[in-house]
gemmi code that builds the backbone of each chain (N, CA, C; Angstrom):
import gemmi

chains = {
    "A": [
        ("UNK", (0.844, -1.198, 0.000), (0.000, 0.000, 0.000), (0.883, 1.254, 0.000)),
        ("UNK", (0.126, 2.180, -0.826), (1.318, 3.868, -0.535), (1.295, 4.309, 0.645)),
        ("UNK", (2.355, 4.713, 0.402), (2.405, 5.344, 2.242), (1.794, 7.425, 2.402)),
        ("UNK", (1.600, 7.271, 0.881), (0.866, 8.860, 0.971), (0.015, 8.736, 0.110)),
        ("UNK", (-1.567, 8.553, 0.125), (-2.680, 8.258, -0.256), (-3.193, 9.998, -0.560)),
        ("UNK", (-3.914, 10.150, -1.665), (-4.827, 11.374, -2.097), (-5.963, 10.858, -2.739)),
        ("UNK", (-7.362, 11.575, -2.456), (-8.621, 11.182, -3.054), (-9.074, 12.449, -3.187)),
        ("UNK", (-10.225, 12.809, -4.224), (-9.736, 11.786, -5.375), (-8.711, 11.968, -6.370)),
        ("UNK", (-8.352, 11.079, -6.998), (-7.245, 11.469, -7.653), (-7.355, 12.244, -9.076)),
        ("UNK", (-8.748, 12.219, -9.750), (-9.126, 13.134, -10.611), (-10.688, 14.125, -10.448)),
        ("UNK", (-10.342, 14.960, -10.759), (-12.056, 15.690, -10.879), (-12.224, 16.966, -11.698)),
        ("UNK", (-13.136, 16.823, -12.229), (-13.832, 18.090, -12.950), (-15.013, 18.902, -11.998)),
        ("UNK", (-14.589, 19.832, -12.042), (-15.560, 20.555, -11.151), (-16.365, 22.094, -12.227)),
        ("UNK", (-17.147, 22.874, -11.092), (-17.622, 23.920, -12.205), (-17.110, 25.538, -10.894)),
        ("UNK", (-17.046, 26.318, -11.676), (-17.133, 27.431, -11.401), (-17.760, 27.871, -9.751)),
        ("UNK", (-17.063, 27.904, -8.799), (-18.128, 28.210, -8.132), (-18.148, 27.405, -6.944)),
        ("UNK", (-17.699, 26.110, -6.925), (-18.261, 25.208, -6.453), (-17.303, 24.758, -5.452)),
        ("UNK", (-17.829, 24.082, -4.051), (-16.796, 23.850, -3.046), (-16.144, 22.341, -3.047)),
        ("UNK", (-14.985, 22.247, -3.448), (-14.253, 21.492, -3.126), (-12.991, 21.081, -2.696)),
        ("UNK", (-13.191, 19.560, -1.961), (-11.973, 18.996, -1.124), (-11.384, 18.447, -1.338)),
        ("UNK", (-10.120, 18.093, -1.092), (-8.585, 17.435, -1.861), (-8.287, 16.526, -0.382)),
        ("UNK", (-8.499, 15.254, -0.389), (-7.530, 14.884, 0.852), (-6.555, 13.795, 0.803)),
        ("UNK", (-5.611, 13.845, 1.966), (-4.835, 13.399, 2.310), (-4.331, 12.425, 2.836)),
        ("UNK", (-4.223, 10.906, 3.279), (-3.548, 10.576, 4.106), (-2.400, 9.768, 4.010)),
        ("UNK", (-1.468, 9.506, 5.317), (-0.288, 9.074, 5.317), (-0.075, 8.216, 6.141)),
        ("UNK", (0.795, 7.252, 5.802), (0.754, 6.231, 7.081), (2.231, 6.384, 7.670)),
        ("UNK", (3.297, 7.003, 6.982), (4.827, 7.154, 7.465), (5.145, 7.723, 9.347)),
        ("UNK", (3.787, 8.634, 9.274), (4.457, 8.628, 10.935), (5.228, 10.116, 10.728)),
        ("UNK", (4.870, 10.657, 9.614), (5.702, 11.792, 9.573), (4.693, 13.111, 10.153)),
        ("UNK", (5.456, 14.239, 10.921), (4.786, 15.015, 11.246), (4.076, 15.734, 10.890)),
        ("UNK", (5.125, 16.360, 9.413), (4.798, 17.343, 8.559), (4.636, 17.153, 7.319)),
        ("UNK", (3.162, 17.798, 7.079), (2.551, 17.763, 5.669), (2.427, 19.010, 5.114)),
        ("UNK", (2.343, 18.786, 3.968), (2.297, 19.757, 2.486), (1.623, 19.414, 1.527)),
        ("UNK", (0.796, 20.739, 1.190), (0.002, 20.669, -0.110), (0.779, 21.599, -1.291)),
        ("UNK", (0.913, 21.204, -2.241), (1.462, 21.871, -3.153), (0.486, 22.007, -4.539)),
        ("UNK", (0.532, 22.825, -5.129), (0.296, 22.891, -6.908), (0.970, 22.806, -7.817)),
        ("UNK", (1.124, 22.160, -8.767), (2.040, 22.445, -9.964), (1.251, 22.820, -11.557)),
        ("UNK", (1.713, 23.715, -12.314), (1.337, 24.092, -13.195), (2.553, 23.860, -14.315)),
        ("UNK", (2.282, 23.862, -15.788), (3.590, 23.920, -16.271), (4.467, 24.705, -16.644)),
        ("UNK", (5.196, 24.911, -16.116), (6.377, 25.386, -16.268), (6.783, 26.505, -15.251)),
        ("UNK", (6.096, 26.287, -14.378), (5.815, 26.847, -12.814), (6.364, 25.923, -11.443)),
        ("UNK", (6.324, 24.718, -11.820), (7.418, 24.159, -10.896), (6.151, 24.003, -9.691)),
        ("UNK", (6.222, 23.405, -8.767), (5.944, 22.834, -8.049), (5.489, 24.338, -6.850)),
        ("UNK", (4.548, 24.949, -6.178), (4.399, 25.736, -5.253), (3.698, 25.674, -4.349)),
        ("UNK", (4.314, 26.050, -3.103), (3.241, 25.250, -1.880), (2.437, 26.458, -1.600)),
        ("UNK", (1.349, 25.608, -1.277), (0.173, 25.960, -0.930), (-0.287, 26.395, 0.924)),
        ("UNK", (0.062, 25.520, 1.543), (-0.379, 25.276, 3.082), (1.009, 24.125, 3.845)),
        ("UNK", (1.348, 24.642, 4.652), (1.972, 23.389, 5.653), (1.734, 23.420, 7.424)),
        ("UNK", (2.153, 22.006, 7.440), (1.193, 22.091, 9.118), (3.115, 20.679, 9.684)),
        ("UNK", (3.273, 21.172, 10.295), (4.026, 21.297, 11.134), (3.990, 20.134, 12.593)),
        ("UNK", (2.352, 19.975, 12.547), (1.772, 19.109, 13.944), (0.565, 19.530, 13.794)),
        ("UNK", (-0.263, 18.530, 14.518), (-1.745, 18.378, 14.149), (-2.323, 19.745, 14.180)),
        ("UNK", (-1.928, 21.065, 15.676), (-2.528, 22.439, 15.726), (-1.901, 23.157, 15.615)),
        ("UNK", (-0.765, 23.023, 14.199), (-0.245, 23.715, 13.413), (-0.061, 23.992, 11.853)),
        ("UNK", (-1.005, 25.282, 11.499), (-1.335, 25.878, 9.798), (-0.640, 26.599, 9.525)),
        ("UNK", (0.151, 26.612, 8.955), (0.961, 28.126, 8.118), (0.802, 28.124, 6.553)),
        ("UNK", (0.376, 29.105, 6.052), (0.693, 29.138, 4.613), (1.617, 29.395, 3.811)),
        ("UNK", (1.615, 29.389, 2.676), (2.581, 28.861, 1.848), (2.516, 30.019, 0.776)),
        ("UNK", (3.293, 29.857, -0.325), (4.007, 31.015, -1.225), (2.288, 31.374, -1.924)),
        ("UNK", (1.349, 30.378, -1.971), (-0.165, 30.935, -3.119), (-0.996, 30.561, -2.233)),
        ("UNK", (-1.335, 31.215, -0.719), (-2.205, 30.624, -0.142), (-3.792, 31.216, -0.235)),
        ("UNK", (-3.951, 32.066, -1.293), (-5.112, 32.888, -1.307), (-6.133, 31.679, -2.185)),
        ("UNK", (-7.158, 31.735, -1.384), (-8.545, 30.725, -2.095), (-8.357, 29.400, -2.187)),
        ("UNK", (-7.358, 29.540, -1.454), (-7.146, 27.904, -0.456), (-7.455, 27.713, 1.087)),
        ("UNK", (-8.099, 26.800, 1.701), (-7.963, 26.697, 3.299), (-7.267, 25.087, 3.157)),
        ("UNK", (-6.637, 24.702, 4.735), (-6.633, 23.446, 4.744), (-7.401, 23.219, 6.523)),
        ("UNK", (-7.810, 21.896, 6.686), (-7.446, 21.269, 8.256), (-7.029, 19.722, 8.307)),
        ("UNK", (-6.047, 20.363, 9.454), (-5.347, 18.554, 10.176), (-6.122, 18.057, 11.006)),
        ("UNK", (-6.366, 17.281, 10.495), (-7.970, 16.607, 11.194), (-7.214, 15.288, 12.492)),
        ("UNK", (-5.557, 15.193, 11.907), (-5.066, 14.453, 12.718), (-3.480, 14.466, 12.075)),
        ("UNK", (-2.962, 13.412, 13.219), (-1.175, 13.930, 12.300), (-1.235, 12.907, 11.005)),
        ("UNK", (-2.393, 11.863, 10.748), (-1.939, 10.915, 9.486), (-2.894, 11.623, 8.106)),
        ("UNK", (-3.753, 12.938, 8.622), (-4.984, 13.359, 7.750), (-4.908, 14.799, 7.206)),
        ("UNK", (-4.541, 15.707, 6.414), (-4.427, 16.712, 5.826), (-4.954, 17.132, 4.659)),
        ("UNK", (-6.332, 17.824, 4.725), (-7.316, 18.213, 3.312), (-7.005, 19.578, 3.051)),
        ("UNK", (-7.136, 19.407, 2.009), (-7.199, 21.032, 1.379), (-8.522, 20.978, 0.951)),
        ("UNK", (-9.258, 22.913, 0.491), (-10.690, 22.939, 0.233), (-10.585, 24.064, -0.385)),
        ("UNK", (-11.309, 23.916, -1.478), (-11.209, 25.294, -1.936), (-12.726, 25.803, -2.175)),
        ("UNK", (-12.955, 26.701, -1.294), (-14.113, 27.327, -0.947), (-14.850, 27.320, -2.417)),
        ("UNK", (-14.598, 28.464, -3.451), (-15.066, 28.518, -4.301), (-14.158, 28.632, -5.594)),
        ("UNK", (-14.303, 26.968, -6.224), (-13.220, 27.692, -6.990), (-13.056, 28.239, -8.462)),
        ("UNK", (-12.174, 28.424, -9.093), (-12.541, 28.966, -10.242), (-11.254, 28.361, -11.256)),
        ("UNK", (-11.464, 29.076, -12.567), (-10.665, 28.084, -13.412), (-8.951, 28.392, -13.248)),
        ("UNK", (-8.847, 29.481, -13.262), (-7.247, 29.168, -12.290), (-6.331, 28.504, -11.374)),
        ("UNK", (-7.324, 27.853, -10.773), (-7.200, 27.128, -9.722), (-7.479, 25.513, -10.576)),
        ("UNK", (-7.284, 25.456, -11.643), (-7.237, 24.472, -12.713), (-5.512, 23.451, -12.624)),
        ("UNK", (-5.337, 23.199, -12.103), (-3.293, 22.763, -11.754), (-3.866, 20.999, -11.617)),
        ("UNK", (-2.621, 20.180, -11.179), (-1.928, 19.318, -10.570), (-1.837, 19.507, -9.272)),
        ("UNK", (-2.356, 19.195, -7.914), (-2.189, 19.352, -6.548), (-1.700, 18.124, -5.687)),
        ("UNK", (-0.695, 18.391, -5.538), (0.480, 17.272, -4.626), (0.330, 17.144, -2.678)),
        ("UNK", (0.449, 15.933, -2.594), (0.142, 16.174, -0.704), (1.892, 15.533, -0.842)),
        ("UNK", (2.398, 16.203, 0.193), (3.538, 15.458, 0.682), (3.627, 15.583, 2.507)),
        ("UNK", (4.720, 14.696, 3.075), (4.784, 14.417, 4.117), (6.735, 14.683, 3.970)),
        ("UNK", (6.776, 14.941, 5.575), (8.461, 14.657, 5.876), (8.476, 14.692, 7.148)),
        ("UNK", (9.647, 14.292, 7.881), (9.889, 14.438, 9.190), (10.962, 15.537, 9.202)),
        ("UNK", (12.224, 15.857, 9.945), (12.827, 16.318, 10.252), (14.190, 15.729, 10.661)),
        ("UNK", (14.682, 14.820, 10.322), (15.734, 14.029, 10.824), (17.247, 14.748, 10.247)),
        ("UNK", (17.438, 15.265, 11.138), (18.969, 15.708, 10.667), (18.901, 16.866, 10.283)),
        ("UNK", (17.584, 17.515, 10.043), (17.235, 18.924, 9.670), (16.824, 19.301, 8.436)),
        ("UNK", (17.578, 17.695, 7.498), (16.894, 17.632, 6.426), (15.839, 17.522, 5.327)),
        ("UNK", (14.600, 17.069, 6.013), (13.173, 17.611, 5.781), (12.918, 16.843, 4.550)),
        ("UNK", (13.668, 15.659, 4.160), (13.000, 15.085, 2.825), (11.607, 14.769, 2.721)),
        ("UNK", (11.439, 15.537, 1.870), (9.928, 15.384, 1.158), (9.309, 13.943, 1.195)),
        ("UNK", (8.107, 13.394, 0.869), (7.371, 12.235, 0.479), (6.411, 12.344, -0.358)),
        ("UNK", (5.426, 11.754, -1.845), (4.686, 13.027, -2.180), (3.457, 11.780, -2.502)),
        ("UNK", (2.557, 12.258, -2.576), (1.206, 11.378, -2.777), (1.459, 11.140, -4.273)),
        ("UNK", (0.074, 10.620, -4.903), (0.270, 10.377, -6.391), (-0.566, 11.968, -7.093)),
        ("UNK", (-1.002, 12.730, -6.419), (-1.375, 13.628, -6.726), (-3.043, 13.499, -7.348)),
        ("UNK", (-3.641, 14.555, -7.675), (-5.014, 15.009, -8.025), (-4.950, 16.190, -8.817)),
        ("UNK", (-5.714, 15.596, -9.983), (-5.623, 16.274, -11.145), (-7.007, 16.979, -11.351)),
        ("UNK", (-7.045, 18.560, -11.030), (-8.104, 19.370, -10.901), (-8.435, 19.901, -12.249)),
        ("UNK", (-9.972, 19.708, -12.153), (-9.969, 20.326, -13.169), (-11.420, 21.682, -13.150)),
        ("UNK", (-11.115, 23.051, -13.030), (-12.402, 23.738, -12.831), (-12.980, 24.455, -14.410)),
        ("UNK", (-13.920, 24.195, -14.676), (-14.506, 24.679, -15.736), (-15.399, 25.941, -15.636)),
    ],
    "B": [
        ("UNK", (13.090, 37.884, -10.581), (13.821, 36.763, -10.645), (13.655, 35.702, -9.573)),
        ("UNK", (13.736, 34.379, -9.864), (13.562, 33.256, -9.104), (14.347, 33.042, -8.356)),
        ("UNK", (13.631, 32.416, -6.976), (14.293, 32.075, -6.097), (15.768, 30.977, -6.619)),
        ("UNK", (14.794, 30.012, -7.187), (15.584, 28.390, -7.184), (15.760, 28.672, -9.111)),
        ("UNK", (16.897, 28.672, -9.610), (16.642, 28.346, -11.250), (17.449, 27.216, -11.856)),
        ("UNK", (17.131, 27.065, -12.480), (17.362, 25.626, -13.584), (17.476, 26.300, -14.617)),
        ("UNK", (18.476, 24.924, -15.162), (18.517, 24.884, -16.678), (17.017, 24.788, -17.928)),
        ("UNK", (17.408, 25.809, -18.932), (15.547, 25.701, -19.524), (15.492, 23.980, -19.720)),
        ("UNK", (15.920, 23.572, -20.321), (15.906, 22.231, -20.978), (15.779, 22.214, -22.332)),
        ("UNK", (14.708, 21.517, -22.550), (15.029, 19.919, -22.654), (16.169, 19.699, -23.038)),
        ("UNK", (16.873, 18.478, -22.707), (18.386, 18.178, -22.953), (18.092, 16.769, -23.551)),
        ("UNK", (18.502, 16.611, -24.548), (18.314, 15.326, -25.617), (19.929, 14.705, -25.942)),
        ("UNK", (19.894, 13.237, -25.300), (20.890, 12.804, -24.950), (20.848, 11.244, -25.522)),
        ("UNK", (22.330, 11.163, -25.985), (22.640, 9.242, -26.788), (22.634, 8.516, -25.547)),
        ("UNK", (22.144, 7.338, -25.350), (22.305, 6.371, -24.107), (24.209, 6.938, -24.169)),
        ("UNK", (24.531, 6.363, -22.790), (25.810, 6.570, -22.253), (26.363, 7.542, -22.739)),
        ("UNK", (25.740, 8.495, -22.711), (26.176, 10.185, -22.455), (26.019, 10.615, -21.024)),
        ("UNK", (27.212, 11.986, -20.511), (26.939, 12.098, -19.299), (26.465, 13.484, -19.558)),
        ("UNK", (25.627, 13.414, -18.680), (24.460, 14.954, -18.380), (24.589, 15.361, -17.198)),
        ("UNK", (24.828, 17.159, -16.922), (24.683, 17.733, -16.447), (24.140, 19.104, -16.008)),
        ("UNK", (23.305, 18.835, -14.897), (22.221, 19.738, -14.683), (22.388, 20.678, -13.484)),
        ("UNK", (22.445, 21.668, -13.593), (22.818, 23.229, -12.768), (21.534, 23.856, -12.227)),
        ("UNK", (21.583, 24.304, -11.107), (20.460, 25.245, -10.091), (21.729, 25.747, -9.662)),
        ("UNK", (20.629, 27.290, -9.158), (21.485, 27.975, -8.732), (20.163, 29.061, -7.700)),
        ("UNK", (20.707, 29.150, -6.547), (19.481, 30.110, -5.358), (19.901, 31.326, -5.165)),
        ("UNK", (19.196, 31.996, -4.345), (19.756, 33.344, -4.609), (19.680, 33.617, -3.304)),
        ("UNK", (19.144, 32.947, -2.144), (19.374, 33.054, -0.572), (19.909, 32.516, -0.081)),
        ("UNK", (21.201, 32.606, 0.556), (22.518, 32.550, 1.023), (22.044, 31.940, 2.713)),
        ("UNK", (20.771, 32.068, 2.959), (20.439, 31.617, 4.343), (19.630, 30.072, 3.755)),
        ("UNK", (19.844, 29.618, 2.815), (19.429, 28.403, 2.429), (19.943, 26.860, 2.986)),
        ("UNK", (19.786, 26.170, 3.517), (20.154, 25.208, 4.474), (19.999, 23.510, 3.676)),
        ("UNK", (19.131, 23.477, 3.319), (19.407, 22.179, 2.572), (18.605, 22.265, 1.363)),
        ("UNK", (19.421, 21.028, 0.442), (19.322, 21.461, -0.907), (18.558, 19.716, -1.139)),
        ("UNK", (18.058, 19.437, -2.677), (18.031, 17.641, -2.751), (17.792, 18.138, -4.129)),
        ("UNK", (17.735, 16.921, -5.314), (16.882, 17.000, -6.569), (16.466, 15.886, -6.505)),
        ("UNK", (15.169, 16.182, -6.899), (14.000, 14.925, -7.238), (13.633, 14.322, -8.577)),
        ("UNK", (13.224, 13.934, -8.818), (13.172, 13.217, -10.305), (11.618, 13.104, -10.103)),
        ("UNK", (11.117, 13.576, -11.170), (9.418, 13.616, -11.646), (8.958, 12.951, -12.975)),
        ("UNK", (8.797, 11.737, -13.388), (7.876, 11.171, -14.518), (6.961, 11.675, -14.840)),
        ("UNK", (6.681, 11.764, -16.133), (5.502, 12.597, -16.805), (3.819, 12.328, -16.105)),
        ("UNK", (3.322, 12.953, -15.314), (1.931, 12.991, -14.485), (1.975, 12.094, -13.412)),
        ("UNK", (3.368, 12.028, -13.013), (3.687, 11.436, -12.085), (4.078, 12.314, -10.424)),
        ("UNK", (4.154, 11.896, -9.274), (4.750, 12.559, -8.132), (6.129, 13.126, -8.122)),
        ("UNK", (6.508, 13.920, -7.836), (8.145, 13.719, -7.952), (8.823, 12.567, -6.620)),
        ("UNK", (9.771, 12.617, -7.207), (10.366, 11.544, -5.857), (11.936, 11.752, -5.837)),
        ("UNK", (12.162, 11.479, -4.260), (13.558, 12.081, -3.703), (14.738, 11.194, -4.776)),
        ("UNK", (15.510, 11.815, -5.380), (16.996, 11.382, -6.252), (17.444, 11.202, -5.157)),
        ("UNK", (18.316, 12.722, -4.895), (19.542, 12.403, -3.540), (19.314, 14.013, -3.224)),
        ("UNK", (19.570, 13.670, -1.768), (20.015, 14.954, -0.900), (21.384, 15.346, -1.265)),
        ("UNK", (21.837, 16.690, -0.873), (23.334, 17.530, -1.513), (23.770, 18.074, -0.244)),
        ("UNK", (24.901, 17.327, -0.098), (25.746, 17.934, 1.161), (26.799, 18.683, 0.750)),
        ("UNK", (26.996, 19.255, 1.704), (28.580, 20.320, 1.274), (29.876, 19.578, 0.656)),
        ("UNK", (29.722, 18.407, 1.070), (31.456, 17.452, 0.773), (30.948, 17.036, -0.792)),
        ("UNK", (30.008, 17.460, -0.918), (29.150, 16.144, -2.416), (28.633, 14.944, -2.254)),
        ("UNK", (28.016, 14.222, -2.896), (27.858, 12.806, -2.711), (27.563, 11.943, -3.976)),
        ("UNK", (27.650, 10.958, -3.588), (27.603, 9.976, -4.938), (26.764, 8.932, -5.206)),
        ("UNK", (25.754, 8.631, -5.725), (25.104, 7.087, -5.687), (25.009, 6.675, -7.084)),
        ("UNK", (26.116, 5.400, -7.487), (26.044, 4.815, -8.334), (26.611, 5.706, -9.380)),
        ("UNK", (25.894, 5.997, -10.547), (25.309, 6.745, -11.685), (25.770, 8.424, -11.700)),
        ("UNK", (24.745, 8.858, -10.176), (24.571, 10.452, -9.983), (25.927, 10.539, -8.988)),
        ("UNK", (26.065, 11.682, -9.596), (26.638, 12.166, -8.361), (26.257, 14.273, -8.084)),
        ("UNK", (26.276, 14.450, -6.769), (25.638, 15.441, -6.619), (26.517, 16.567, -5.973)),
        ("UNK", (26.801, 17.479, -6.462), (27.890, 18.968, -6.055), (26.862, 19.923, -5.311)),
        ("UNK", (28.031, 20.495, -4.222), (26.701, 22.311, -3.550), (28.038, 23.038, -3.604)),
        ("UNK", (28.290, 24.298, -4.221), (28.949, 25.350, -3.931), (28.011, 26.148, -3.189)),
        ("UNK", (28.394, 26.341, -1.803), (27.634, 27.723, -0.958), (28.015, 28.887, -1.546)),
        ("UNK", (29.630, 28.924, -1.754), (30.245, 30.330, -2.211), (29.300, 30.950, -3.542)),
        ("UNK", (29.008, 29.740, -4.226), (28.302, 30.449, -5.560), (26.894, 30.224, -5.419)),
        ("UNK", (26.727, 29.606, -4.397), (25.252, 29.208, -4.862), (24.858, 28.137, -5.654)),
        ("UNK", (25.145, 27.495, -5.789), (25.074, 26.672, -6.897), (25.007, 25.139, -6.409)),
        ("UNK", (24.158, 24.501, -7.616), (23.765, 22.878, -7.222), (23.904, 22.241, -8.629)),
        ("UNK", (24.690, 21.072, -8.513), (24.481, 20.489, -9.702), (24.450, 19.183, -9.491)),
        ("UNK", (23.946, 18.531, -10.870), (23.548, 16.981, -10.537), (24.348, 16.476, -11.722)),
        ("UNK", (25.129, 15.423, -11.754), (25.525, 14.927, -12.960), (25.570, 13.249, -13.016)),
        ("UNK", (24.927, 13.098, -14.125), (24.123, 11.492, -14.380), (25.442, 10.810, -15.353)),
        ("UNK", (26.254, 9.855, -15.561), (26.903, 9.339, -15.880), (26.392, 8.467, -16.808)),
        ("UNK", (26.781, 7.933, -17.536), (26.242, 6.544, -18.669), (24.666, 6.049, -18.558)),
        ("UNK", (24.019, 7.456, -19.205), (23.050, 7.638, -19.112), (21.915, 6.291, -19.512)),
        ("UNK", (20.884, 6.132, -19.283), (19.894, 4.993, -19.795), (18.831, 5.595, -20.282)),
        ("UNK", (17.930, 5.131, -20.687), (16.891, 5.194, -21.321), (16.041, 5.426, -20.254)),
        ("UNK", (16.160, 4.600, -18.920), (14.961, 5.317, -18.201), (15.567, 6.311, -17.185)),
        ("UNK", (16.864, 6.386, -17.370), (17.091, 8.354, -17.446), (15.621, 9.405, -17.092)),
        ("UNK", (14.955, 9.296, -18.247), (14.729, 10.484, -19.167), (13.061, 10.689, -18.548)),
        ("UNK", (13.283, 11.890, -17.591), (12.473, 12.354, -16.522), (12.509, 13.957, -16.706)),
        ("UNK", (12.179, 14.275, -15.251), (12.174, 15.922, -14.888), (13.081, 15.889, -13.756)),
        ("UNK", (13.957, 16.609, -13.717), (14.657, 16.584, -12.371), (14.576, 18.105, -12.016)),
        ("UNK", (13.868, 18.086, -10.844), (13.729, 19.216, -9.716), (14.704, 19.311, -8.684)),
        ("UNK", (15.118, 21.009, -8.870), (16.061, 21.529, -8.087), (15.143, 21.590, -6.744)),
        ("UNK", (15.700, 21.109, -5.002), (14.906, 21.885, -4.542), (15.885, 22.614, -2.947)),
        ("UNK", (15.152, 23.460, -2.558), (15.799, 24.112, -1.969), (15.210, 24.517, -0.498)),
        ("UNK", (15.801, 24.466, 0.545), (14.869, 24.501, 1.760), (15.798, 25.615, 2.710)),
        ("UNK", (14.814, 26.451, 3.711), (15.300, 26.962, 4.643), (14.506, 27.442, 6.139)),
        ("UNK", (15.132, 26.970, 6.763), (14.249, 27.645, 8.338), (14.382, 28.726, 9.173)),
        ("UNK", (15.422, 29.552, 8.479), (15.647, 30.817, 9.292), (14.617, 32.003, 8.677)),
        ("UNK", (14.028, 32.714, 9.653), (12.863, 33.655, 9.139), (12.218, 32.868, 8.464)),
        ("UNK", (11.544, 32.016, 8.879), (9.770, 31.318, 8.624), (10.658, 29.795, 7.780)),
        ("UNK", (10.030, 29.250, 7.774), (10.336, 27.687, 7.120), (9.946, 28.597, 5.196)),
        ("UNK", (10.694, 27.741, 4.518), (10.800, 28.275, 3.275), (11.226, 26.516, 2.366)),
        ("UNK", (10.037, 26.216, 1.846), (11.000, 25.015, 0.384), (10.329, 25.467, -1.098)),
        ("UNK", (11.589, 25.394, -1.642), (10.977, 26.006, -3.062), (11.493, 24.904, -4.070)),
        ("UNK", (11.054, 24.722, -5.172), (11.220, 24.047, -6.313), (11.411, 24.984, -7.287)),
        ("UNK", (12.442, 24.063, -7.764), (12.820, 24.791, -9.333), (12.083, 24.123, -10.031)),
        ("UNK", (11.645, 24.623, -11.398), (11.114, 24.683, -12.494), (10.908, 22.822, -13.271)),
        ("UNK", (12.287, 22.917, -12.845), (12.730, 21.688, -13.735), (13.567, 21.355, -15.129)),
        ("UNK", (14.385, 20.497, -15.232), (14.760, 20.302, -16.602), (14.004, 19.032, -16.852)),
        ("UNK", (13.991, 18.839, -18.359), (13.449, 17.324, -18.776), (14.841, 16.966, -19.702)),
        ("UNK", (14.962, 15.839, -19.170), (16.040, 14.775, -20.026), (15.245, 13.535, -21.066)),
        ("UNK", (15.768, 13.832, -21.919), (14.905, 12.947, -23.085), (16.084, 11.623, -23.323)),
        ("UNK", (16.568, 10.462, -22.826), (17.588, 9.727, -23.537), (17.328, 9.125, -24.746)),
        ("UNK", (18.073, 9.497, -25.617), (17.577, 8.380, -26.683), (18.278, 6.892, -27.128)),
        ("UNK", (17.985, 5.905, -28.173), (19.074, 4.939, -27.901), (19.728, 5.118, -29.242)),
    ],
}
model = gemmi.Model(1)
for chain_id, residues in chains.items():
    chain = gemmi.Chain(chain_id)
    for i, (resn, *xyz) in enumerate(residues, 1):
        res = gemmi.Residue()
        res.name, res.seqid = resn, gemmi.SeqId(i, " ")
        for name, pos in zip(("N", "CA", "C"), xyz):
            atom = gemmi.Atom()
            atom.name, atom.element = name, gemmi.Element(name[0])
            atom.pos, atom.b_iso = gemmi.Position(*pos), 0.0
            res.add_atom(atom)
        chain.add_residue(res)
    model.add_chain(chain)
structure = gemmi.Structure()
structure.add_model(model)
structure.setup_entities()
C-alpha cells in the first residue's frame, strides 16, 4: 500500500463550487504539504502544518484553506473555486531528521475547474 | 527573478552520455538542498540529498557550492529510463520555514 494516499485522484468541477482534496499518510511523519504544480511553474506550496494544531501558509495561499484533522490526515478545500485554480495538486509528508526535511509526495489530483 | 533556477531544458541525450544539470538560489540563508526526479503525471520523488562534501550514488553524483550558490547533478552513462524531470529543490528555516522548487529540466535519452 502507498504510504501517501490522495482522493480523489481526478475531478472536474464547475465554477463556483466547493471542493476537497484529501490526504492521508501512514509514514508517521509530522509534517505535511500541499502543493500545486502548473507547467512550467514548478511545483508551489500551498499550506503546511508542522503538527496536528499547526497551519501556516505557503508562497499561493489565497482561495485555499486546509485542516489537520489528525497527524496521518491533511485536506485542502477550496471554498469557491474557479478556473485558475485548474493545476496538478500534490500532498507530501516529511519528518525532520537531521534537519533535512525530505519530502514524500502522494500520487497527486488532477483538478480540473470549468 | 527566481528564487531556485534551472537549466531551460530539454536536454536530448545518446544512451551513455553524461548529463549535467545546474540550479542555482539566490538566498545565502538556504540550508538544505536535494533534486528529485518527476515522470511525466507522475509525483516527484527524492533522487539524492546535496551535502557540502558532495555525494555519490552509483550513476549520480551530486555537487553544492555555498560560495556560488550553486547545485548540480551529474548522471553518468546515461539509460533510457534516465529520461524524466529533475527538480532543483531548496529549503530553509531561518525567518519562517521556506522550500521552493525549481522549475525543472526534462532529459529525453535516446538509444
Amino acid at each position: 500500500d502507498a504510504d501517501v494516499t490522495q482522493t480523489p485522484r481526478n475531478r472536474i468541477t464547475k465554477t463556483g463550487k466547493r471542493i476537497m482534496l484529501e490526504c492521508s499518510q501512514t509514514k508517521g511523519h509530522d509534517r505535511m504539504y500541499w502543493y500545486r504544480q502548473d507547467p512550467g511553474l514548478g511545483l508551489r506550496l500551498i499550506y503546511y502544518s508542522f503538527d496536528v494544531k499547526d497551519i501556516n501558509k505557503g508562497e499561493i495561499s489565497d482561495g485555499y484553506s486546509v485542516s489537520r484533522q489528525a497527524q496521518a490526515k491533511f485536506s485542502l478545500s477550496l471554498e469557491s473555486a474557479i478556473p485558475n485554480q485548474t493545476a496538478l495538486y500534490f500532498c507530501a509528508t516529511s519528518d525532520f531528521a537531521g534537519g533535512y526535511n525530505e519530502q514524500f509526495f502522494g500520487p497527486g489530483t488532477r483538478l480540473t475547474v470549468l | 527573478r527566481k528564487e531556485v533556477e534551472q537549466d531551460p531544458g530539454p536536454f536530448n541525450v545518446p544512451e551513455g552520455a553524461t548529463v549535467a544539470f545546474n540550479c542555482t538560489y539566490s538566498n545565502s540563508a538556504s540550508q538544505s538542498f536535494f533534486w528529485y526526479r518527476q515522470d511525466c503525471r507522475k509525483e516527484p520523488k527524492l533522487l539524492m540529498s546535496v551535502y557540502s562534501s558532495g555525494n555519490e550514488d552509483g550513476r549520480f553524483t551530486a555537487q553544492l557550492n555555498r560560495a556560488s550558490q550553486y547545485i548540480s547533478l551529474l548522471i553518468r552513462d546515461s539509460k533510457l529510463s534516465d529520461s524524466a524531470t529533475y527538480l532543483c529543490v531548496v529549503n530553509r528555516n531561518t525567518g519562517g520555514f521556506k522550500t521552493i522548487f525549481g522549475a525543472g529540466t526534462r532529459l529525453f535519452v535516446k538509444a
